[in-house]
VODO-600274 format. One record per residue: residue number from 1; residue in one letter; x, y, z of N, C-alpha, C, O in turn. Coordinates in Angstrom, 2 decimals. Layout:
<pts>
[NUM 'a' [X Y Z] [X Y Z] [X Y Z] [X Y Z]]
...
</pts>
This chain:
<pts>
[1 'x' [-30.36 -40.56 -8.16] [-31.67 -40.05 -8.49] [-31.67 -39.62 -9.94] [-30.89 -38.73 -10.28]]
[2 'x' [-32.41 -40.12 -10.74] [-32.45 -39.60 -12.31] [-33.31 -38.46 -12.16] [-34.06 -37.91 -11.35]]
[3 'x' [-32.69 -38.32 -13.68] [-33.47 -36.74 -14.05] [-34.29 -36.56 -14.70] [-33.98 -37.51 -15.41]]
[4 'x' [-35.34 -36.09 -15.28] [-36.04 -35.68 -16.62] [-36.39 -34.35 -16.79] [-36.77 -33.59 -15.91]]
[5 'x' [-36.22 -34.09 -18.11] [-36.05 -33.31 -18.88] [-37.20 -32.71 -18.72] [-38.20 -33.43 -18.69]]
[6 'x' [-37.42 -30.73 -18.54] [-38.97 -31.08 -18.48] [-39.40 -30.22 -19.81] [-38.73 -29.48 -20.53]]
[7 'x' [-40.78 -30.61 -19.87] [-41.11 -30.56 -21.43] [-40.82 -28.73 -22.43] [-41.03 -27.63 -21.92]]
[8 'x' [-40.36 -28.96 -23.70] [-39.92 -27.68 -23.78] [-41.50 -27.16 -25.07] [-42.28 -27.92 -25.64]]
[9 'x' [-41.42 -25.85 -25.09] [-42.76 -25.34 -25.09] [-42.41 -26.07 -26.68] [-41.33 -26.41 -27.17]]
[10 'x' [-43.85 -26.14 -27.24] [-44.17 -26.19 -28.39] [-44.11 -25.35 -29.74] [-44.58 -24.21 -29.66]]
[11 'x' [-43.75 -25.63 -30.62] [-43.23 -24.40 -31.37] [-44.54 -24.50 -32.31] [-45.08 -25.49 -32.79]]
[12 'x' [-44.83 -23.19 -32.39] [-45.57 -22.49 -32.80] [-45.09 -21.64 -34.24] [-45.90 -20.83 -34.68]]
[13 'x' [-44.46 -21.72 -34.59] [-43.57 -21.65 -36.42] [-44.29 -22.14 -37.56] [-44.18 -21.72 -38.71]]
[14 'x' [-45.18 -23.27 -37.07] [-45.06 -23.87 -38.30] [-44.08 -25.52 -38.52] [-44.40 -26.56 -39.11]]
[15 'x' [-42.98 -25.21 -37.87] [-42.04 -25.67 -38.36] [-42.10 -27.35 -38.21] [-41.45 -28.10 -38.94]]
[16 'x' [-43.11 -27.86 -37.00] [-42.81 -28.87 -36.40] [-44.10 -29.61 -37.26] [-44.25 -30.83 -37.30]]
[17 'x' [-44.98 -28.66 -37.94] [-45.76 -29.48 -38.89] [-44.97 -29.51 -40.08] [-45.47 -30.55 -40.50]]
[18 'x' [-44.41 -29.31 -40.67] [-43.76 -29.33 -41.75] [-42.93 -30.24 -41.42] [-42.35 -30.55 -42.46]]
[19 'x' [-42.58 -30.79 -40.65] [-41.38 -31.99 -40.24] [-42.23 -33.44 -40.03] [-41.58 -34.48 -39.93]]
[20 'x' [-43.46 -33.44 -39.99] [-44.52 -34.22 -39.87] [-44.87 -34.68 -38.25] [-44.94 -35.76 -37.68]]
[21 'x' [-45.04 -33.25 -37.83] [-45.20 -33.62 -36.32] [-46.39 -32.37 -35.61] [-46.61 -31.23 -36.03]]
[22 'x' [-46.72 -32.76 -34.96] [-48.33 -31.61 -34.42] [-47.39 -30.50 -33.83] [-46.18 -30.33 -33.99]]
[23 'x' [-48.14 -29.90 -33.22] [-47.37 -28.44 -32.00] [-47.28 -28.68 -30.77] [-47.03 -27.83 -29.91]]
[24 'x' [-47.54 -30.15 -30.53] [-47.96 -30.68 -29.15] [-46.45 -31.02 -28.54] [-45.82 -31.96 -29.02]]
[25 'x' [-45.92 -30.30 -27.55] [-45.14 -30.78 -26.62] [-44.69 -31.80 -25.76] [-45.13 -31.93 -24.61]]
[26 'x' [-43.58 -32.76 -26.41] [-43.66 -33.43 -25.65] [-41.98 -33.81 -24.56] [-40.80 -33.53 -24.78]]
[27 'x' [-42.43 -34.29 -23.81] [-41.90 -34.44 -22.73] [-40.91 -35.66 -22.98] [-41.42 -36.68 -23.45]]
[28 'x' [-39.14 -35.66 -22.63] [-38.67 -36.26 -23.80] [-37.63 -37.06 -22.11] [-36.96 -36.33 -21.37]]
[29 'x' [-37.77 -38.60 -21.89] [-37.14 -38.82 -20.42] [-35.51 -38.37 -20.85] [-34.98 -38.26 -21.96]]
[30 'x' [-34.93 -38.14 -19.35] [-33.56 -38.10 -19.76] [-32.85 -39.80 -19.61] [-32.78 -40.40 -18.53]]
[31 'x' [-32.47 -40.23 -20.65] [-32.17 -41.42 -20.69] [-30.65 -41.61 -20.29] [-30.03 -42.66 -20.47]]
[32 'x' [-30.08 -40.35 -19.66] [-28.92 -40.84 -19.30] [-29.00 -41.59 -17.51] [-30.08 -41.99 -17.07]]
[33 'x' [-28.00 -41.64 -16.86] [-27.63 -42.78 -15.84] [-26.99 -41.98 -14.64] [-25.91 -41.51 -14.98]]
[34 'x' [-27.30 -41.73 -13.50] [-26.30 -40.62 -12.45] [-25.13 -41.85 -12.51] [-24.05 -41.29 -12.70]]
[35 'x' [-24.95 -43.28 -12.42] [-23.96 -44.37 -12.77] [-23.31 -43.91 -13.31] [-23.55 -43.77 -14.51]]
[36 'x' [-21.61 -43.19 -12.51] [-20.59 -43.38 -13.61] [-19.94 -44.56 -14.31] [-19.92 -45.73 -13.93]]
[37 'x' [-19.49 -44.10 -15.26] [-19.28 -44.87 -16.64] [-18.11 -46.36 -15.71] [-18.01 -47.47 -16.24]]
[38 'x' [-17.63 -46.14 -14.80] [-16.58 -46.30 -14.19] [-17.33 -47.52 -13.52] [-16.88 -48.66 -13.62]]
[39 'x' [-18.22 -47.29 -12.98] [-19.40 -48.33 -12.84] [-20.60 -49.37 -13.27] [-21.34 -50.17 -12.69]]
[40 'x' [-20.36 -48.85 -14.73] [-21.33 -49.75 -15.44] [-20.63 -51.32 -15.83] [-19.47 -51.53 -15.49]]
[41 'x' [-21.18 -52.07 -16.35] [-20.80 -53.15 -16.56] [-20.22 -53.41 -17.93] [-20.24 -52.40 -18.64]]
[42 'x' [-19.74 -54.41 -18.46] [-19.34 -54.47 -20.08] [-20.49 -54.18 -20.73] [-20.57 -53.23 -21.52]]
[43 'x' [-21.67 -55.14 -20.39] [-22.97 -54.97 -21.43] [-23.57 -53.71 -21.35] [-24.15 -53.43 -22.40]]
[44 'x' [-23.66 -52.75 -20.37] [-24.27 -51.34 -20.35] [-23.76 -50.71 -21.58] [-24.37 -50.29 -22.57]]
[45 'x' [-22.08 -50.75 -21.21] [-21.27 -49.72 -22.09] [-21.34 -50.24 -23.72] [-21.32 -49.28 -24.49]]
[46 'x' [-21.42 -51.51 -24.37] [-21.77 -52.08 -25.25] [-23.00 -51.77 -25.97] [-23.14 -51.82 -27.19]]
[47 'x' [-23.91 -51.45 -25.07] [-25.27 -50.84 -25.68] [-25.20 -49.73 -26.28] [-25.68 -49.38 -27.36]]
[48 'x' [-24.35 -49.01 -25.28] [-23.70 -47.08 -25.11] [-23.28 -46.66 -26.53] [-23.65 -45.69 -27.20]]
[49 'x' [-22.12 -47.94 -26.89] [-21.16 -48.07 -28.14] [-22.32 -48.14 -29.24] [-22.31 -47.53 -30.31]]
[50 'x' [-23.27 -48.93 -28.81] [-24.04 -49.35 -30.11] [-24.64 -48.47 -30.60] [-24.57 -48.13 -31.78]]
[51 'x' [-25.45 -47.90 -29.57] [-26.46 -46.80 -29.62] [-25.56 -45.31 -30.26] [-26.12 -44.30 -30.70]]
[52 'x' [-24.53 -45.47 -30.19] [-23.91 -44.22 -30.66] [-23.42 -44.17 -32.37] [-23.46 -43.29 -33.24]]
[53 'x' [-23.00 -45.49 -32.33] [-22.91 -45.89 -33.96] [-23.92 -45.91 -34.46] [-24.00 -44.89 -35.14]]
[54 'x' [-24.95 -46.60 -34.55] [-26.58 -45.92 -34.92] [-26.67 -44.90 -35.35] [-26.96 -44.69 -36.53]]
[55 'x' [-26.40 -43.80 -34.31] [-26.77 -43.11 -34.47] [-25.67 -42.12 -35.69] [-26.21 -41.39 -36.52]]
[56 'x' [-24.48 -42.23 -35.63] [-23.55 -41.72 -36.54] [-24.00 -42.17 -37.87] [-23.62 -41.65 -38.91]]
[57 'x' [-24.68 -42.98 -37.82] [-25.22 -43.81 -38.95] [-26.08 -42.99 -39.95] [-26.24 -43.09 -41.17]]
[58 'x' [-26.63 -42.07 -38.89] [-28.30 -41.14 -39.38] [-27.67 -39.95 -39.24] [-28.41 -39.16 -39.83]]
[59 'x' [-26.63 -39.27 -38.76] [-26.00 -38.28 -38.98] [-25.89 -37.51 -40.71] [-25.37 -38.06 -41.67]]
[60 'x' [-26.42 -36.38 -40.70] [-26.49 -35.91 -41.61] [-24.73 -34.70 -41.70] [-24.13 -34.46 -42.75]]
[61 'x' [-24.46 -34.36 -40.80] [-23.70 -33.40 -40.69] [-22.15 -34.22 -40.38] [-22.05 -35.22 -39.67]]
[62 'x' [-20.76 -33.41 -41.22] [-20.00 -34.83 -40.97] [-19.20 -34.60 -39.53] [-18.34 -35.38 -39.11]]
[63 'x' [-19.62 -33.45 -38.88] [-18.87 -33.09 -37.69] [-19.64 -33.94 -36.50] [-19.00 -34.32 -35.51]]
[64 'x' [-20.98 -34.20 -36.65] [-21.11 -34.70 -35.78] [-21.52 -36.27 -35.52] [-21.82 -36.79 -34.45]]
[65 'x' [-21.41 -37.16 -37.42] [-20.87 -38.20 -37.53] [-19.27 -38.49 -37.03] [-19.13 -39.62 -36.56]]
[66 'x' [-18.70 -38.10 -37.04] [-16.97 -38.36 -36.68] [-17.21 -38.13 -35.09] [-16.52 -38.88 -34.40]]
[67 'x' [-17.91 -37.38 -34.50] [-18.03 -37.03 -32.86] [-18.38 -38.92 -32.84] [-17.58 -39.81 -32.57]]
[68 'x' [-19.70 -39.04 -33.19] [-20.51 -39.59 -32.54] [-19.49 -41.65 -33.01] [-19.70 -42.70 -32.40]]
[69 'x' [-18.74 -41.48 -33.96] [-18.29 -42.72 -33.77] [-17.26 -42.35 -33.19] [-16.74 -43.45 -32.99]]
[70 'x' [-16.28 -41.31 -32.60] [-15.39 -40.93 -31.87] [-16.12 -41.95 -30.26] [-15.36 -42.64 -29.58]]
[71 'x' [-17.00 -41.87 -30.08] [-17.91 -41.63 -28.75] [-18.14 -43.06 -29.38] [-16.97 -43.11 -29.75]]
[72 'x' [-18.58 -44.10 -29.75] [-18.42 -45.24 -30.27] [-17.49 -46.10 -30.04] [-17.62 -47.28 -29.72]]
[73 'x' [-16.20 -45.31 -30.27] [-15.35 -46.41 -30.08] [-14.58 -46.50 -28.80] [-13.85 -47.39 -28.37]]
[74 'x' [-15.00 -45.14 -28.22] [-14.38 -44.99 -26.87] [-15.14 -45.72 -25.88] [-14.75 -46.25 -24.84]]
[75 'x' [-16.49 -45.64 -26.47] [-17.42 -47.20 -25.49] [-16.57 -48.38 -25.53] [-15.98 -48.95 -24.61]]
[76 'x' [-16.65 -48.67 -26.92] [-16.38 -50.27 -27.64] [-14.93 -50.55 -26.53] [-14.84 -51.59 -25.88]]
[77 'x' [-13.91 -49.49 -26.47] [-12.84 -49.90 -25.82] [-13.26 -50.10 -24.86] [-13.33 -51.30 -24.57]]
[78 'x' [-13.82 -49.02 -23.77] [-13.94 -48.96 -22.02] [-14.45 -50.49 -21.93] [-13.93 -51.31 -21.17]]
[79 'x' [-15.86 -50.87 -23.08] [-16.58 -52.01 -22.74] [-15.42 -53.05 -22.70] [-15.45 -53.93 -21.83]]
[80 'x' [-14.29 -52.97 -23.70] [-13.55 -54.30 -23.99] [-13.06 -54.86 -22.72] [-13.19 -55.98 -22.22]]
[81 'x' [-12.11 -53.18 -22.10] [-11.36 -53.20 -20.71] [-12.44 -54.12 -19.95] [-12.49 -55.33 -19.73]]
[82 'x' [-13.26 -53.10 -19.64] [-14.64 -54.13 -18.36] [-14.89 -55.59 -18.49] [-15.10 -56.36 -17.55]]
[83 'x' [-14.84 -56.05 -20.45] [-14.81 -57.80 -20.42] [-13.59 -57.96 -19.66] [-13.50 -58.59 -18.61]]
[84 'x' [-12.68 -57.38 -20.24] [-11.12 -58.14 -19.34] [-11.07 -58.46 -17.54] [-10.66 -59.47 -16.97]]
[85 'x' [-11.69 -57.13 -16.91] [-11.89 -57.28 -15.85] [-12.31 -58.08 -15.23] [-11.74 -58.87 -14.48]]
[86 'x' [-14.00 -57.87 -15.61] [-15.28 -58.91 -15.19] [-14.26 -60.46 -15.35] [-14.34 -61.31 -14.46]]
[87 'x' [-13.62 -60.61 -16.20] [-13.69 -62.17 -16.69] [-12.24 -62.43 -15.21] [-12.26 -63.19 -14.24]]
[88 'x' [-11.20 -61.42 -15.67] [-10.21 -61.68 -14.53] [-10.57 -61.40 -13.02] [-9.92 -62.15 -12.29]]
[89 'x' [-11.14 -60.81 -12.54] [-11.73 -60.71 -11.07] [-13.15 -60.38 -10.91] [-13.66 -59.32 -10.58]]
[90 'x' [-13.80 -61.77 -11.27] [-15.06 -62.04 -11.62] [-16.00 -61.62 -9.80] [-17.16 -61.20 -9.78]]
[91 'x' [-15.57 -61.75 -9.12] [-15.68 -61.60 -7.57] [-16.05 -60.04 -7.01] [-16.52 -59.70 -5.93]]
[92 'x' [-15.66 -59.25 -8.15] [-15.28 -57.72 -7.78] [-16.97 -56.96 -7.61] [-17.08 -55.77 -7.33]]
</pts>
């Protein structure tokens, strides 16, 4: 059963117009998977990898560029293992 996130109040600061955005709240899905990782396929976890380098990409801060390709390459591997699998006990 997935989850979503439910919407968090609107800030009222100021702050979220100054970032070029209204005060309007919005409601943000949770895009993660109850699917453990253990279960996904090569191409899931490949996306996982991708989507995380991206994002290290736009990282402004360097602690959480180094996290986020840390978390990159630990996809890129799990995904590699899962090609090996899939390809050797294609049946599974």
């Amino acid at each position: 059963m997935s989850q979503s996130l439910s919407p968090k109040p609107a800030v009222s600061d100021g702050t979220a117009g100054a970032l070029g955005c209204d005060d309007t709240a919005i409601a943000v899905p949770d895009r993660r998977n109850d699917t453990p990782l253990s279960q996904r396929s090569a191409r899931e976890l490949w996306v996982r990898s991708n989507e995380m380098a991206q994002m290290a990409k736009s990282a402004t801060m360097q602690e959480t560029k180094v996290a986020l390709e840390t978390l990159a390459r630990r996809f890129a591997t799990l995904a590699t293992q899962r090609e090996l699998d899939e390809i050797t006990r294609p049946n599974k």
